[in-house]
C-alpha positions as CSV (number, residue, x, y, z in Angstrom):
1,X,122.7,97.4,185.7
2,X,119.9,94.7,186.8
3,X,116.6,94.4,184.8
4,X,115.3,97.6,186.1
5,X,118.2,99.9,185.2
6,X,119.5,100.2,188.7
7,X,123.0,100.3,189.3
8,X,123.1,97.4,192.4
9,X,123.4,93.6,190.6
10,X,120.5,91.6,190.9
11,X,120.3,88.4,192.8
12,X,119.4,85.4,191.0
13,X,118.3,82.1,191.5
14,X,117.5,78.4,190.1
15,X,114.4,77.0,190.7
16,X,112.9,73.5,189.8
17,X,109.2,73.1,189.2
18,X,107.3,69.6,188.9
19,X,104.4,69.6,186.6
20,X,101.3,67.3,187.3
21,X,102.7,64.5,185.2
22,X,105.6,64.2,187.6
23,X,108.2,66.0,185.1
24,X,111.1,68.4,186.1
25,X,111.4,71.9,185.0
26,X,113.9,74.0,185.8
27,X,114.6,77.7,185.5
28,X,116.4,80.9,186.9
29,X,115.0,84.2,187.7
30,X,115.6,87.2,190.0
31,X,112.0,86.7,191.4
32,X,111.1,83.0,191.7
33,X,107.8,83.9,193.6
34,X,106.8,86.4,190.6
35,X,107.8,83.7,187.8
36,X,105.9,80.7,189.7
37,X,102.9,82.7,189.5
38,X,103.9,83.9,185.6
39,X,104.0,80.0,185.2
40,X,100.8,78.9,186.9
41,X,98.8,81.7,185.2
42,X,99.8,79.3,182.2
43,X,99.6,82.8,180.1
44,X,102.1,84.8,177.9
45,X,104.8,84.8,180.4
46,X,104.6,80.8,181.1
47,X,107.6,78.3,179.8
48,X,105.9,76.5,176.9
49,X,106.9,73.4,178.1
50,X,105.3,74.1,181.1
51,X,101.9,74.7,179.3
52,X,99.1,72.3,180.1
53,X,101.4,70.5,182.8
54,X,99.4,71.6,185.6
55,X,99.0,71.2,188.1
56,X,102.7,72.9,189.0
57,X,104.5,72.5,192.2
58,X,107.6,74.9,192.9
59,X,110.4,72.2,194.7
60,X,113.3,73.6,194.7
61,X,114.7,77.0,195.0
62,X,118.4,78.1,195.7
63,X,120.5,81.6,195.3
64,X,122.9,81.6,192.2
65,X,124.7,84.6,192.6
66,X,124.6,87.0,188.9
67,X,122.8,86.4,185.7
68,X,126.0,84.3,184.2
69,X,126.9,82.1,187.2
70,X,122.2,81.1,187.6
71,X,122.8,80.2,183.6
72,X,125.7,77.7,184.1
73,X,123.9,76.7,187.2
74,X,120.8,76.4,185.1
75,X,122.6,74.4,182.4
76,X,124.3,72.1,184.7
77,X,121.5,70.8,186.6
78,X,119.5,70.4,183.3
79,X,122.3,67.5,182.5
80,X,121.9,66.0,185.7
81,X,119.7,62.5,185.7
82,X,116.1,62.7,187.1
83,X,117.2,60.4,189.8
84,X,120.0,62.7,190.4
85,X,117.5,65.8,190.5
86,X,115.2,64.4,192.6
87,X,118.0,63.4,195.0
88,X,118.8,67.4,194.7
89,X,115.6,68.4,195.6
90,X,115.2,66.0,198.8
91,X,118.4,66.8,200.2
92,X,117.5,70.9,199.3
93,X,121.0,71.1,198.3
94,X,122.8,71.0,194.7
95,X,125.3,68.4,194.5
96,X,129.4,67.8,195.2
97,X,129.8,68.4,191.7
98,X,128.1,71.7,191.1
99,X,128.7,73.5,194.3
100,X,132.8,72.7,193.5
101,X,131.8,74.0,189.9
102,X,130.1,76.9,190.7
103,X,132.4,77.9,193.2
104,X,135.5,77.7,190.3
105,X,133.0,80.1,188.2
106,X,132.9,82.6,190.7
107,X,136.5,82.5,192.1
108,X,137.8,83.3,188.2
């Protein structure tokens, strides 16, 4: 069952935002549309690190597959360098290493 109580598995994605003082956050949702605007309402529903970081910039979007595969996709690109996340985000791709990982996670 997805958030909603329906049986069909959600779709879920990572996302990257920059704030206004050039910083890198990076999330996953089933929506990234609906949680950008969540985030630049800057109420309830935004990040806390994003707080006050305006103004925000979504940069980077990509499918993930289920909730468990967008989590280690989430927790992998939060190791990465900023270098290596911006070169992520210019090439609109994730790299070598974490497509060849994330394919292993799903194959198992």
């Amino acid at each position: 069952m997805d958030e909603k109580g329906s049986e069909t598995a959600a779709l879920w994605w990572l996302y990257v935002i920059q704030c206004g003082d050039g910083s890198l956050y990076t999330g996953v949702s089933t929506d990234v549309q609906r949680r950008f605007s969540e985030h630049q309402q800057q109420g309830a529903k935004t990040a806390r690190y994003l707080r006050g970081r305006g103004p925000l910039r979504l940069v980077f979007s990509i499918e993930a597959g289920n909730r468990g595969n967008a989590l280690k996709m989430e927790y992998r690109v939060k190791q990465l360098s900023r270098s290596e996340k911006l070169t992520m985000i210019s090439n609109r791709k994730l790299p070598a290493s974490l497509v060849t990982t994330a394919v292993t996670e799903i194959t198992k």
